[in-house]
N, C-alpha and C positions, 0 to 999 in steps of 0.2 A: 648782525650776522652771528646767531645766538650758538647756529649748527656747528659753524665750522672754531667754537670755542673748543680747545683741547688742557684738561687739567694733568699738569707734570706730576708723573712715578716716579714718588722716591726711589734711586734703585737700592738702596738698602733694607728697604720694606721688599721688592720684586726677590732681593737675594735671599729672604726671610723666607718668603709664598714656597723658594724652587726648593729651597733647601728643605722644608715641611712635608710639600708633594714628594720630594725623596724617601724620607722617613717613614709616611704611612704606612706603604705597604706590612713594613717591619712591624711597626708598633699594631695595627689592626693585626697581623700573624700572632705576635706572642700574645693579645688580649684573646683571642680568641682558643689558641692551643692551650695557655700554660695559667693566664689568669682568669680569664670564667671556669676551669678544671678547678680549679684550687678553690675558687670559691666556692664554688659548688660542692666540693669535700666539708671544708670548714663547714659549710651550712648543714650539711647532714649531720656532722658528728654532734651538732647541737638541735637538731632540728628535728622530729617522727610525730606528723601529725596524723597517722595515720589510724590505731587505736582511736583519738579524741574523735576525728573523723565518725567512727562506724559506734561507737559506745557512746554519744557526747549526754544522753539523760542517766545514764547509770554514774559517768564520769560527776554528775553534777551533785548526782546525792550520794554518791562515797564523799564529797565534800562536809558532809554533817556526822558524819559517822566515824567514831572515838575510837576505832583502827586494833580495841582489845575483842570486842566479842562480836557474834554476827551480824551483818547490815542487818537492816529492816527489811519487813516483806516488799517493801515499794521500792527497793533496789534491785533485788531478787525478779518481781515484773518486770520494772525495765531492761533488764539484764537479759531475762527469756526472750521481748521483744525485740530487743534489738539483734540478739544472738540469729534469731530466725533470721528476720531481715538482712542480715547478713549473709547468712548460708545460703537466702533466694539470691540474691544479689553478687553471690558468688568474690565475697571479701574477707570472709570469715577464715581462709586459711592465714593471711598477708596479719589480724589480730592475732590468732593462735600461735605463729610463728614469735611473734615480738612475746606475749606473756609467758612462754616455754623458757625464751632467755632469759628470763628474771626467776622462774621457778618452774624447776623441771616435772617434764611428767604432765604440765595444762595444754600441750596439744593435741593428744589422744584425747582429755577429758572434754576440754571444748567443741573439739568435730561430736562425740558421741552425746554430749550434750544437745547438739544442734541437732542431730538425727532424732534421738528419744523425744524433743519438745515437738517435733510434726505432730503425734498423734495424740498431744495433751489440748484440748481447749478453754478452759480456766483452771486459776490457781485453787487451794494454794500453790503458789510458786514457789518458795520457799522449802519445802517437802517435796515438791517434784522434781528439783534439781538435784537437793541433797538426795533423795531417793536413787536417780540417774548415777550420781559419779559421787563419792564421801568427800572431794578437794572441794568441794561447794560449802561445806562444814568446817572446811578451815579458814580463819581470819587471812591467812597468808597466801593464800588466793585472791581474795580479794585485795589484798595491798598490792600484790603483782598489778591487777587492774588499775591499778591509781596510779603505779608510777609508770606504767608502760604511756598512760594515758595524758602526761603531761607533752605540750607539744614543744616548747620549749624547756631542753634537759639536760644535764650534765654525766645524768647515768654514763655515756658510753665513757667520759673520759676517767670517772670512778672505775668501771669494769679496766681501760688501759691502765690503770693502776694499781691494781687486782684489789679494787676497794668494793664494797657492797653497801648499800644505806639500809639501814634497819628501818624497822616498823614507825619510831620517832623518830625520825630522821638525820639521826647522826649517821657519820660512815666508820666504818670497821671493815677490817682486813678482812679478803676472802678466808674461805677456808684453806686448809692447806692445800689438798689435793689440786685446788681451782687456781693459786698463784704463777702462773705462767711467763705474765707479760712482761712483768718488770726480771725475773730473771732470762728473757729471751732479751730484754735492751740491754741487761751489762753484759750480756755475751756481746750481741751485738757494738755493742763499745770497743769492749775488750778486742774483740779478733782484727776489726778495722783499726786499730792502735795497733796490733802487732805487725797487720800487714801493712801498714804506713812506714814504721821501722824496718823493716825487712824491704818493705821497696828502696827505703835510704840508702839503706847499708846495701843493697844490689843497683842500683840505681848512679850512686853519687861517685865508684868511680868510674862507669863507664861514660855517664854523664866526662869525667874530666878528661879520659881516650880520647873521644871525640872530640872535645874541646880544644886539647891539646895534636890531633893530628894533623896532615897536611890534608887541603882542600880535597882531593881526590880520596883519600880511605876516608873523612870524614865523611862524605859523602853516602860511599858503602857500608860504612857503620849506621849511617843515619836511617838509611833503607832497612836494613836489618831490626831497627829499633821499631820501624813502623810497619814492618811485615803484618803484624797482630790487627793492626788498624784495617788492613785488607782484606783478613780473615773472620768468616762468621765466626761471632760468639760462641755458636753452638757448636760448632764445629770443633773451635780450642777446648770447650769444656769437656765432649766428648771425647778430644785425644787424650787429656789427661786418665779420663777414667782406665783408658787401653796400655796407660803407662804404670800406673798406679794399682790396680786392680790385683789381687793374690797371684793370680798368674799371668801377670802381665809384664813387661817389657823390664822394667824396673827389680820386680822379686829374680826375675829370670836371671838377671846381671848378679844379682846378688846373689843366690843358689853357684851359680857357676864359676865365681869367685870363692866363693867356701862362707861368705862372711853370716851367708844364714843357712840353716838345714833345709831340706825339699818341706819338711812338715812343717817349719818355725818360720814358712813366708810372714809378710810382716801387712797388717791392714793398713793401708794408706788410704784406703778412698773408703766411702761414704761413712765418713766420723771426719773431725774437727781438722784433720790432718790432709784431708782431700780440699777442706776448703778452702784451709788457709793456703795450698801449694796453688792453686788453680788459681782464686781469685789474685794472688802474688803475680802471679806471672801475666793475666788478662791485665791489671793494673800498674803496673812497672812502666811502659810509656811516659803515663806523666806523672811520671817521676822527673823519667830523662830527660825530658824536653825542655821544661820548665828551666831543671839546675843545667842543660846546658847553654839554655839561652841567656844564662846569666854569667856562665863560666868561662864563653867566650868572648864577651869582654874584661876580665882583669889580664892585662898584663902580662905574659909572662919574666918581663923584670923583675914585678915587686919580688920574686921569689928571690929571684939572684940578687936583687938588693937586699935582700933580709940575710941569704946567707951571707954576702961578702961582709953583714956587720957581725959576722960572727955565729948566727943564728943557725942549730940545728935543721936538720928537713920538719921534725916535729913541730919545732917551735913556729918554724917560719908558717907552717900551715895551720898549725894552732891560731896564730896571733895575727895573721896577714892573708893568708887564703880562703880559710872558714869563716872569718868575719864579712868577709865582699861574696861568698857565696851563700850568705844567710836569705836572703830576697828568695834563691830559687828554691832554696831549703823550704822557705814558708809555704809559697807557691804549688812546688809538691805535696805536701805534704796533705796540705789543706785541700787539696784537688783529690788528692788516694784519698784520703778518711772519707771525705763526703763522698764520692764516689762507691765505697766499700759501703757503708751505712745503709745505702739503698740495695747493693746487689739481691736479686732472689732466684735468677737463675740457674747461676751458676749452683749455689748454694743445693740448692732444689737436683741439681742433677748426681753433686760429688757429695754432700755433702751426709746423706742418710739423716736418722731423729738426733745426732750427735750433734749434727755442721751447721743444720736450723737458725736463721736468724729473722726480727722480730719484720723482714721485708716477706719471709714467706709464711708469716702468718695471718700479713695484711691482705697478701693474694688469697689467703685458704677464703678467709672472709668475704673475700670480693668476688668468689667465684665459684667457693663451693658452697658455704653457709649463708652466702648471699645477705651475710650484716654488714654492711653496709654502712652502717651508724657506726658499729666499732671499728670498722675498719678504716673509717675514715679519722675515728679519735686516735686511731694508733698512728696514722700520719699525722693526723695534728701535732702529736707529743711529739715525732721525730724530725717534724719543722721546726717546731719550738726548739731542741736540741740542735738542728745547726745552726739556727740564727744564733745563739746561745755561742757557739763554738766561734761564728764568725764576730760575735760584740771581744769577744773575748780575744779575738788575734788583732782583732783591729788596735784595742788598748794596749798590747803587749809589743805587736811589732808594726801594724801599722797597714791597712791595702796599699797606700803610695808603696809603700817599699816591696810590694812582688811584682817577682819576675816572673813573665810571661811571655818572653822575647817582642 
């Protein structure tokens, strides 16, 4: 009776299977939004095979060639044929685009290159290009060609560090004019650190109001605190602007109290001042959340047993309140900074060429100059920067110990 044999389920394997089928969906969601994104950045900021693509015989004999005086006539040929082949083939802007980045001024020459060789049918080659445009006659032209032409590259994360590789291939600092990126990340640092502080220091005692009130104003405090969660972004951004702006809502108060003159309104919005008020206020939630889900559970004894042994209010908070509310401290903290690091928004709205931080430079790239490759090395480098942040809180205070409620 071989049919009616039945083999026993473990049900601890069957709790395995349900509990699994639960999870999927989750995990297929974040592989698909958050980890094939990511990798696919990573993979750009290293990766443009696109030059190698459309140039790969010119790319092979700049290989021989000793990078001081001009290739040979037989790079120069290849160089004209593929160029054409290109402009038929309609790819030849997607090249001129990438070797302009690396040396300005070769996209005009490239396109009027491509235009003057139609009506050339043999060489030399060498004299008909240089003839067309004099950047053919520079060595430094053609190094453009070679490094834009590597398909596996580190250029974009040298350019995120306003580095440049010369001719033999060491790197050196841009020039001055060019060093942007790395003073747009210590800003970027700098302002997400003042407004992580400034969320504290607004944050941590209302975080203890709440903490400390009865269930019902808790309540209404707590609503109040997540009002902003309710409200579009753009929407708070843009009220700020109407609060802040020279004659807006803020100078007005201030004129009519005497504390400024009608002509000596004060610029609060779009410079440094706009962004740090706005993004402070959009970010301030978790702050509060975090320290009050931790603040609601200490006690309110340990206080009064600290003072009945004699202990100051300072002290007792110093030495008994601060120490048990450090979890939500880190928690916040760690939530504003990373949270602030990314804003571009906001930034983008209040913030003018002052407020600028290195999130809205990654978007210029991703959307207006369409690089694509540096803009993904410039996240690369601000990935690496919080994982950086979080090795470093993990050692110092620990993730067991945040509070998250």
């Amino acid at each position: 009776m071989a049919g009616s044999l039945r083999f026993p389920v473990d049900p601890h394997r069957r709790t395995q299977l349900r509990a699994l089928a639960l999870v999927a969906p989750l995990v297929i969601y974040i592989g698909v939004t958050f980890i094939a994104p990511l990798g696919t950045m990573l993979t750009r900021s290293v990766y443009d095979p696109v030059v190698a693509d459309v140039l790969p015989e010119t790319l092979e004999l700049l290989e021989q060639w000793d990078g001081r005086t001009l290739p040979s006539e037989a790079v120069f040929a290849a160089a004209a044929a593929e160029i054409r082949r290109a402009a038929a083939a309609r790819s030849l802007g997607q090249v001129a685009g990438r070797v302009n980045r690396v040396q300005g001024g070769l996209r005009s020459a490239v396109t009027r290159t491509a235009r003057e060789l139609r009506d050339i049918e043999a060489g030399p080659w060498r004299e008909s290009m240089t003839a067309i445009d004099s950047v053919w006659a520079d060595p430094a032209t053609w190094h453009a060609i070679q490094v834009t032409g590597e398909r596996f590259t580190a250029r974009h994360y040298a350019n995120a560090l306003d580095l440049q590789r010369l001719p033999d291939g060491s790197l050196a600092p841009q020039p001055v004019e060019r060093r942007i990126y790395l003073k747009l990340f210590w800003r970027t640092l700098l302002v997400s650190t003042v407004i992580t502080l400034l969320c504290l220091i607004l944050g941590y005692p209302v975080a203890h109001l709440i903490a400390r009130s009865p269930t019902g104003r808790a309540n209404w405090l707590l609503i109040l605190v997540l009002v902003p969660f309710w409200t579009s972004l753009l929407v708070r951004t843009t009220s700020w602007i109407v609060l802040l702006q020279t004659q807006g809502v803020l100078n007005d108060l201030l004129v009519a109290i005497g504390l400024v003159s009608d002509d000596g309104r004060v610029a609060m919005v779009y410079n440094m001042t706009g962004t740090i008020v706005a993004m402070t206020h959009v970010l301030l939630p978790f702050m509060v959340l975090p320290l009050y889900s931790v603040m609601r559970g200490i006690p309110p004894t340990y206080m009064n047993a600290a003072a009945s042994l004699g202990a100051t209010p300072v002290q007792a908070f110093l030495r008994v309140y601060w120490p048990q509310s450090l979890p939500g401290v880190g928690a916040g903290a760690l939530l504003v900074f990373i949270l602030a690091i990314g804003f571009y928004i906001t930034p983008a709205l209040v913030g003018g060429s002052d407020g600028q931080l290195i999130s809205n430079m990654i978007a210029y790239h991703m959307q207006t100059s369409l690089n694509w490759g540096l803009a993904a090395a410039l996240g690369g480098v601000l990935l690496v920067g919080v994982i950086v942040l979080y090795v470093v809180y993990e050692r110092l205070v620990g993730v067991e110990r945040m509070g998250l409620g």
